[in-house]
C-alpha positions in Angstrom: -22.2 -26.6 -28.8 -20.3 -25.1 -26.1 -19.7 -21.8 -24.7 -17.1 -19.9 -25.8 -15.3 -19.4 -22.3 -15.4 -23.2 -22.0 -12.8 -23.7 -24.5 -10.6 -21.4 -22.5 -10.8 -23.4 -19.3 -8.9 -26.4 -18.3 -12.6 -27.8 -17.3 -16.4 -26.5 -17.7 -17.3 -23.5 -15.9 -19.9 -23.2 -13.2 -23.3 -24.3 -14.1 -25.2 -23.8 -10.6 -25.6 -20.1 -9.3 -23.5 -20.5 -6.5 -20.7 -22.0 -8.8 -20.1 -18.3 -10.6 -20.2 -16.7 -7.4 -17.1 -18.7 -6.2 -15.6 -17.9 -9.7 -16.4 -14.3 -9.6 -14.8 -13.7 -5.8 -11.7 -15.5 -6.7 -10.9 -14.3 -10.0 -11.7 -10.5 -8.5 -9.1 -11.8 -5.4 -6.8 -12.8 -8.0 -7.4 -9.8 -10.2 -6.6 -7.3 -6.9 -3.5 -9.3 -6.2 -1.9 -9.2 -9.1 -2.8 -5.0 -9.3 -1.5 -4.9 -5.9 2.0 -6.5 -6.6 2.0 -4.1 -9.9 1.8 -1.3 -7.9 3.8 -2.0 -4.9 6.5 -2.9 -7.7 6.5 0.3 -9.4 5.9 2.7 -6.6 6.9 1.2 -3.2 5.9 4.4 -1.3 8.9 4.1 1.3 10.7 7.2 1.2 12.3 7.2 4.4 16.4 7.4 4.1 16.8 4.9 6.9 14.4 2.6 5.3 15.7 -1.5 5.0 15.6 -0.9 1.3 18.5 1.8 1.7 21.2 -1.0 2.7 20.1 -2.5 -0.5 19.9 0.0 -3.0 22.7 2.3 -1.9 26.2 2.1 -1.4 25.7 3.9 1.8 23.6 5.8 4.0 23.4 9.7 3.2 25.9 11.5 5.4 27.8 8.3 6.3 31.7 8.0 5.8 32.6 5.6 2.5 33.7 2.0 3.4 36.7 1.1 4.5 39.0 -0.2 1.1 40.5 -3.7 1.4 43.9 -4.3 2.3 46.4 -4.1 -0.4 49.3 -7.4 -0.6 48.8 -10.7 -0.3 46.0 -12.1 2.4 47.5 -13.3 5.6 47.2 -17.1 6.2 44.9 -17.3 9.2 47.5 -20.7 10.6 51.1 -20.4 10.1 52.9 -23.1 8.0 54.8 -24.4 11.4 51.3 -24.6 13.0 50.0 -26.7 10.1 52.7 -28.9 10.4 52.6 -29.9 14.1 48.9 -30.6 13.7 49.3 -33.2 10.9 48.9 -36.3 12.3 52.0 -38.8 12.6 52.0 -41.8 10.2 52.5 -44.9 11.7 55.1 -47.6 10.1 
């Protein structure tokens, strides 16, 4: 019969001493990392206003003047028509 946390694992666990320390430090690494990420997800601890996050999260940074709005009309071709057409290439007969 096997043990009960065998049938959990993709293989059998350690047998030898030094075996369940390996598994003990990584799964305590992994158990840390994944508190860690938790954590820095839910409270980030940067409360600076000029921190990077700010050009993220807000619109704007506090005190600054709103964005400029876009122009209003049609958008201006950046080459003219008669430029287009002296650049086309001349067919050959």
């Amino acid at each position: 019969m096997t043990a009960p946390l065998a049938a959990l694992a993709y293989s059998r666990l350690p047998s030898d001493f030094e075996g369940w320390v390996i598994w003990v430090v990584v799964t305590i690494a992994c158990a840390w990392v994944l508190w860690k990420s938790v954590q820095w997800t839910i409270w980030p601890g940067e409360d600076a206003p000029d921190h990077v996050k700010r050009s993220i999260l807000d619109d704007a940074p506090p005190g600054a003047a709103p964005p400029p709005s876009p122009p209003s009309g049609p958008p201006t071709p950046l080459v003219s028509s008669d430029a287009r057409k002296s650049a086309a290439p001349e067919a050959h007969a």
